[in-house]
C-alpha positions in Angstrom: 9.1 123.7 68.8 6.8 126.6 67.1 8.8 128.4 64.9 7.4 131.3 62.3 9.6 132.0 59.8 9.2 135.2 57.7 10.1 134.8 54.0 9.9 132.2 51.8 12.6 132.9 49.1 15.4 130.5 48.5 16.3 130.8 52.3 13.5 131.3 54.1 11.5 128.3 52.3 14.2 126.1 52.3 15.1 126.5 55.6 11.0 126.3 56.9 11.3 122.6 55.3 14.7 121.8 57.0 13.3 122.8 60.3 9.7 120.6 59.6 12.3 117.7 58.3 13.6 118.1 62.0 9.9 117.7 63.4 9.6 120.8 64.1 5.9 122.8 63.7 6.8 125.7 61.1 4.3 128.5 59.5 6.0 130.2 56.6 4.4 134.0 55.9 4.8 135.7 53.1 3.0 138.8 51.4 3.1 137.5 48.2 -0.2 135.8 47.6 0.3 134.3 44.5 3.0 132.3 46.2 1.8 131.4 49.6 -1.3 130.2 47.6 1.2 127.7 45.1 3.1 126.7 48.3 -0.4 125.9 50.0 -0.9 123.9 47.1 2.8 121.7 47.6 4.3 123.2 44.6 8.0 124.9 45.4 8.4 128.2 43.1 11.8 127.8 42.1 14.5 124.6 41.4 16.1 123.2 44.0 16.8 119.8 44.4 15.1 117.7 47.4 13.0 120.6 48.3 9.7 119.9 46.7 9.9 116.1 48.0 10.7 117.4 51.7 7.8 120.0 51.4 5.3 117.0 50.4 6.2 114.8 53.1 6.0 117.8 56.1 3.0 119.0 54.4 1.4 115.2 54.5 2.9 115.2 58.2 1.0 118.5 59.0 4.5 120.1 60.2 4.3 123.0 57.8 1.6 125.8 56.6 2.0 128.8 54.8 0.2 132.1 55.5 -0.1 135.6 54.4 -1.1 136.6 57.5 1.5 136.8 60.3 -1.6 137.5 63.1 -3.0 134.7 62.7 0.1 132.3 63.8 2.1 134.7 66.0 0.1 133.4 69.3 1.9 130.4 69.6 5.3 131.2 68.2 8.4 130.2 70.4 10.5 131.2 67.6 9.9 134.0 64.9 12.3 134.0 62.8 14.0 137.2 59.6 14.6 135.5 56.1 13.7 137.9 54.0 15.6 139.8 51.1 18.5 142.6 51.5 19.2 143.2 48.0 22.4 145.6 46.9 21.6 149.3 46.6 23.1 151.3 43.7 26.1 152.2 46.2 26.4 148.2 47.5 24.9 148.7 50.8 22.4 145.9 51.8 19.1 147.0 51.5 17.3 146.3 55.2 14.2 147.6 54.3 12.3 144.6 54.0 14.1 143.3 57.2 12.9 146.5 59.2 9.4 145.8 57.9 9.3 143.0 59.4 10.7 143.8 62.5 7.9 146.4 63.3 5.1 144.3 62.4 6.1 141.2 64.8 7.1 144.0 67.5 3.0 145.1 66.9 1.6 142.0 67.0 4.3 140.0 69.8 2.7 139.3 73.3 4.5 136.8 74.6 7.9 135.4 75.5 9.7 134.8 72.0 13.5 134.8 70.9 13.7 136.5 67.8 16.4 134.9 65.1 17.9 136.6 61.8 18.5 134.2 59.5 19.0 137.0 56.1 22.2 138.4 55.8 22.6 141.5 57.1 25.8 144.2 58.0 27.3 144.3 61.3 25.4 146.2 64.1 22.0 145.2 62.4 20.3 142.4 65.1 21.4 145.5 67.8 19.5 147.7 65.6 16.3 145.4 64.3 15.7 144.7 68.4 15.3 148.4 69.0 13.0 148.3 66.5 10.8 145.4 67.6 11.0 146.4 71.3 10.2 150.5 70.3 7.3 148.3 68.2 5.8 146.3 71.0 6.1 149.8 73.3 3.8 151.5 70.5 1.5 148.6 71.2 1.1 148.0 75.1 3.2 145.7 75.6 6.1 147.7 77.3 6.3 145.3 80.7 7.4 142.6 77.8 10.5 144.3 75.9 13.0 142.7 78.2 11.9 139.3 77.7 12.3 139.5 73.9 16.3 138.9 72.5 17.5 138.9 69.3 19.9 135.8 67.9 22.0 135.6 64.8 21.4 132.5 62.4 23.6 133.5 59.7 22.9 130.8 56.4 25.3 128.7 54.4 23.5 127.2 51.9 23.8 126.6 48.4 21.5 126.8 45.8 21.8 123.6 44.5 22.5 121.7 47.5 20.8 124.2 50.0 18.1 121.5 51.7 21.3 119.1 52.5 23.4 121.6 53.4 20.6 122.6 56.2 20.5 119.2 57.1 24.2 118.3 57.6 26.0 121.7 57.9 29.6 122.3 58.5 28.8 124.3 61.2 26.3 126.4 62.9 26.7 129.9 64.5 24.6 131.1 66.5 25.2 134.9 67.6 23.5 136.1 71.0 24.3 138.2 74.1 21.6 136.6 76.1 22.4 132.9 77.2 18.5 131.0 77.4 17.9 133.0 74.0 21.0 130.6 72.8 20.4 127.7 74.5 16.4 127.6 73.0 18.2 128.4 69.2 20.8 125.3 70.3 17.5 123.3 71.2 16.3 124.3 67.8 18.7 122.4 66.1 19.4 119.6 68.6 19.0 117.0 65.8 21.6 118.3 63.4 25.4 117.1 64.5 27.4 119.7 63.5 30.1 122.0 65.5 28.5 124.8 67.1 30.0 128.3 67.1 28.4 130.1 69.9 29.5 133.8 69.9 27.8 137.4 69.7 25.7 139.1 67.3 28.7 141.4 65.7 30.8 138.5 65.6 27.7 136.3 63.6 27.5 139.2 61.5 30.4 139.0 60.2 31.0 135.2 59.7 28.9 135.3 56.6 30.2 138.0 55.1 33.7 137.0 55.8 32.9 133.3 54.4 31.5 134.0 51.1 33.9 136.7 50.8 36.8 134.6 51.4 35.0 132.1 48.7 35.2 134.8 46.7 38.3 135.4 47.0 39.7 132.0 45.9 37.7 132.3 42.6 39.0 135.4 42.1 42.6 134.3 42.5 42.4 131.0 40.5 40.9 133.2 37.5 43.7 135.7 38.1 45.9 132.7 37.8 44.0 131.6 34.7 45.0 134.5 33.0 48.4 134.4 33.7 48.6 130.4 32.3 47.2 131.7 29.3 50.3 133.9 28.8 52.7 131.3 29.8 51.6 128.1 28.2 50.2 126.5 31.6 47.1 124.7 32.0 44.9 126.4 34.9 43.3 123.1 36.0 47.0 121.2 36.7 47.6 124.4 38.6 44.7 124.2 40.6 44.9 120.9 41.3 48.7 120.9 42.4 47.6 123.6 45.1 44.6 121.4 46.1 46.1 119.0 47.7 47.8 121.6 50.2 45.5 120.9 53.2 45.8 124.6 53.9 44.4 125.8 50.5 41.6 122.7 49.5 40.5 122.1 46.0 37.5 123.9 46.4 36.6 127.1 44.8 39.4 126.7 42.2 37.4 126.1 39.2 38.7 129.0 36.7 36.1 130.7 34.4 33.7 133.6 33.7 33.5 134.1 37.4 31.1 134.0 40.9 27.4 135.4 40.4 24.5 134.3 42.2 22.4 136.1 45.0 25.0 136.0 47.5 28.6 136.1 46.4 28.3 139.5 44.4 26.1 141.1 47.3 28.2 140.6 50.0 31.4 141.1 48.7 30.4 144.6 48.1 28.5 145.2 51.1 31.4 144.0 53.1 33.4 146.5 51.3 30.4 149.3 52.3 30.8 147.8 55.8 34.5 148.3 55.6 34.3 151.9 54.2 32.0 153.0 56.5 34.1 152.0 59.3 36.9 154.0 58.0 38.8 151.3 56.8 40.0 150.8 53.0 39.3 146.8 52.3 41.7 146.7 49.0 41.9 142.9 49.1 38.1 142.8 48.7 38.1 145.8 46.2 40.6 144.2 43.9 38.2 140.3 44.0 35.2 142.6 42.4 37.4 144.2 40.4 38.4 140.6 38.9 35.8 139.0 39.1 34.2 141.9 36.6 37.1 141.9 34.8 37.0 138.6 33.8 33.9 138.8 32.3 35.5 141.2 29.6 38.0 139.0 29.1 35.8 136.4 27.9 33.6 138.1 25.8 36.8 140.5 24.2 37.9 136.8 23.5 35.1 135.7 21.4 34.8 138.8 19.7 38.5 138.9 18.6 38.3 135.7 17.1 34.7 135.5 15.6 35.3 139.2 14.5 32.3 141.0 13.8 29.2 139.5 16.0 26.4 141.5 14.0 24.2 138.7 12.0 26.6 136.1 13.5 24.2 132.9 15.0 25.7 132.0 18.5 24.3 129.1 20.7 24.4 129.3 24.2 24.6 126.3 26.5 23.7 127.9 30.4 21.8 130.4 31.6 21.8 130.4 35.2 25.0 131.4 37.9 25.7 128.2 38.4 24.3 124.3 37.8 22.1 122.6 39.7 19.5 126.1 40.1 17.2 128.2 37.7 18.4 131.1 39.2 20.2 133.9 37.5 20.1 136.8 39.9 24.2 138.4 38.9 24.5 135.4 36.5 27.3 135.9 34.4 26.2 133.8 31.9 23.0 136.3 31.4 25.7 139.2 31.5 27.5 138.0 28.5 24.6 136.9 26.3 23.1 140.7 26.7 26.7 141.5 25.6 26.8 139.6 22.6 22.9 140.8 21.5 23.8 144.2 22.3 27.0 143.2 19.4 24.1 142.1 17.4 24.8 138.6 17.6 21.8 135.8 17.2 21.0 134.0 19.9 19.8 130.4 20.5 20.0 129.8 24.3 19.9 126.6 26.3 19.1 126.2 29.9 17.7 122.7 31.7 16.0 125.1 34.3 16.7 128.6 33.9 15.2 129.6 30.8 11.6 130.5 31.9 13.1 133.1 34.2 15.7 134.0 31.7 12.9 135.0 29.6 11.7 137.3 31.5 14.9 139.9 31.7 16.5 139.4 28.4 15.3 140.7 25.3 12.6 139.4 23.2 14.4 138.7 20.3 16.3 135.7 21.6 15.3 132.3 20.6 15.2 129.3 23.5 15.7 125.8 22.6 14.5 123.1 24.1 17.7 120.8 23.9 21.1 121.6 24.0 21.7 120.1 20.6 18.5 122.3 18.7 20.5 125.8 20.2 23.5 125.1 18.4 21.5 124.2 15.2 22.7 126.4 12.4 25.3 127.9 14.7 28.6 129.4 14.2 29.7 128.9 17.2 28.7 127.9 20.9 29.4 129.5 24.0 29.1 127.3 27.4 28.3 130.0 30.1 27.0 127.3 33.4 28.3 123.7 33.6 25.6 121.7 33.8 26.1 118.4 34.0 24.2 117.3 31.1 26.6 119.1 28.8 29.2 116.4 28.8 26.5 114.0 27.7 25.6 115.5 24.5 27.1 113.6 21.0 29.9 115.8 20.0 29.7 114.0 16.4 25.9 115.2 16.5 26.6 118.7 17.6 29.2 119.6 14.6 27.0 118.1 12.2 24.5 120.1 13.1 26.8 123.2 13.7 27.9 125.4 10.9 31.2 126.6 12.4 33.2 125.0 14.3 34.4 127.5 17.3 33.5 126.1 21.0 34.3 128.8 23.8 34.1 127.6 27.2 33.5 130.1 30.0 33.5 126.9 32.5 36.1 124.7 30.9 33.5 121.7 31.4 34.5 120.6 28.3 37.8 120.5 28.3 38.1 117.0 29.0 36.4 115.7 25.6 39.0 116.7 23.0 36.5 118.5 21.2 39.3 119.1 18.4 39.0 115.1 17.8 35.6 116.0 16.2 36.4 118.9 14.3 35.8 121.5 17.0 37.9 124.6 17.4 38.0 124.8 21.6 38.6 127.7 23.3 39.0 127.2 27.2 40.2 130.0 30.1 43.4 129.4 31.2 44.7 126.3 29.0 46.6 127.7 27.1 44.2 127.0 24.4 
């Protein structure tokens, strides 16, 4: 099929080369210049595993093309699909101006049969809304006698950064949200390669699948870390918690992982724009209210932790291993671990950071005055103490004897317990984890 896709951030990129992985003919449109012009080149803007091999082979395989100009590929679309950004407003409402954008310019330039999908995430009554807007659109431009043949379908996205191309590829499941039937029998079509279980129900109900899912994600991080605390007081170790509940079939050990807490573009976004949704529907959401409330909290936590037992932070030389919201990614959009090293410059602490992807953006939003490193073992050089914000991988590789050595105190605090494994206090290391009781 022809398929236009609108966006090419995390989603809309990733999911233009899962579609031309499929065999699909996709042209990805952007207004960024700068990046349509890289991407024209083969080069993926951001980290994420497996994209930037896919993009070479459907670019070498002519199944994929990217554009500034949405004209110029509209003619032959079957398929236009909505992947750009809704960002958080100050109040937590999704931002839809960028998706309303859209919507009127493919409503100007659409003359032809087309079933319009929205892949971003967006709050519930939003595909009845961004029709209207398309068809009023297409009205404005002469094309009246073709406003019935245009429908709207809901494509809500699951995928992780860090496993986002194979999550597109072999999904858990796929919803697709529609009133009219063809519209959701061609987005069925669209994916007849992928074997997954469909969920085939209507646009409110799509709507609120992904917020429900990621809030529910939430929700179990928020929990564990509550539970985290509460081992802390009692002398239990979080992770034999977690993994005792795990096993129940109807829990899963998924999402248990206690720590600094969720961040990322997703989790933090729509958790509070599910609570907006709530709120604006007259209904008080206090379960969801009382996950952001923890998750913030424990960010304090952590940092009041370090603080207390470093004392003073001014002048104090403090490595930090992570950077972005989460391995695997160079994104830090809501990254905790960015959160708490602003907190400990603002204390006047010295940083050294360490980030195997992240640190170019990281650059760009933190201070000036913070030092990168380019290994993990040069940031703790000279330091009093290291703080692991993001588990990477990599981390448990590293030679403990090598890193005191080269340290001059001896604290370890562990916002992911990735560590906790190692015996760190076998090699002279003070460890400090979050809920063990350490």
């Amino acid at each position: 099929m022809n398929l236009v896709i609108i966006g090419t951030g995390y989603v809309g990129l990733t999911t233009g080369v899962g579609y031309a992985t499929l065999g699909h003919k996709v042209a990805c449109v952007d207004v960024d210049e700068r990046k349509i012009a890289e991407l024209d080149h083969g080069s993926v803007p951001f980290y994420e595993p497996g994209v930037q091999a896919a993009l070479t082979d459907a670019q070498e395989a002519g199944r994929i093309m990217f554009t500034t100009d949405l004209a110029s590929v509209m003619s032959e679309a079957e398929v236009i699909m909505i992947a750009v950004g809704t960002p958080s407003t100050s109040t937590g409402e999704a931002d839809l101006s960028y998706v309303e954008a859209a919507a009127k310019q493919i409503g100007t330039l659409l003359k032809h049969e087309a079933v319009v999908v929205m892949k971003s995430t967006v709050p519930v009554g939003t595909n009845r809304r961004i029709i209207q807007v398309i068809r009023e659109a297409m009205k404005e431009a002469g094309q009246a006698e073709l406003t019935s043949l245009i429908n709207i379908v809901s494509v809500p996205e699951f995928l992780r950064e860090g496993s986002a191309l194979d999550d597109f590829l072999q999904p858990d499941r796929i919803v697709i949200g529609a009133e009219d039937k063809i519209a959701a029998q061609t987005i069925d079509r669209l994916h007849g390669n992928i074997r997954a279980p469909r969920v085939m129900t209507g646009l409110e109900s799509a709507e609120l699948i992904k917020y429900a899912a990621n809030a529910f994600l939430a929700t179990k991080i928020s929990f564990i870390n509550e539970i985290a605390n509460l081992a802390d007081r009692v002398g239990a170790d979080v992770r034999h918690v977690a993994e005792g509940i795990g096993y129940d079939h109807r829990i899963g050990p998924h999402f248990l992982q206690a720590g600094i807490g969720y961040g990322g573009s997703c989790f933090p976004k729509d958790v509070s724009a599910l609570e907006q949704i709530s709120g604006s529907n007259g209904y008080g959401f206090k379960l969801i209210s009382a996950v952001i409330e923890v998750n913030n909290r424990q960010r304090d936590n952590f940092f009041k932790r370090i603080a207390h037992t470093l004392g003073p932070l001014k002048g104090r030389r403090i490595a930090v291993w992570g950077l972005a919201f989460k391995p695997h990614t160079d994104d830090i959009r809501e990254s905790a671990a960015i959160d708490i090293t602003r907190r400990l410059l603002a204390s006047g602490a010295e940083i050294c950071a360490f980030d195997p992807e992240a640190s170019e953006n990281a650059k760009a939003v933190l201070p000036d005055h913070i030092e990168f490193a380019p290994t993990a073992i040069d940031a703790a050089t000279g330091a009093e103490a290291l703080i692991v914000l993001t588990e990477w991988p990599e981390f448990q590789n590293v030679s403990f004897s090598t890193l005191k050595s080269r340290m001059v105190g001896d604290h370890v605090f562990d916002g992911r317990n990735c560590l906790a494994d190692h015996n760190l206090s076998q090699h002279g290391f003070q460890y400090h984890g979050v809920g063990l009781c350490s």
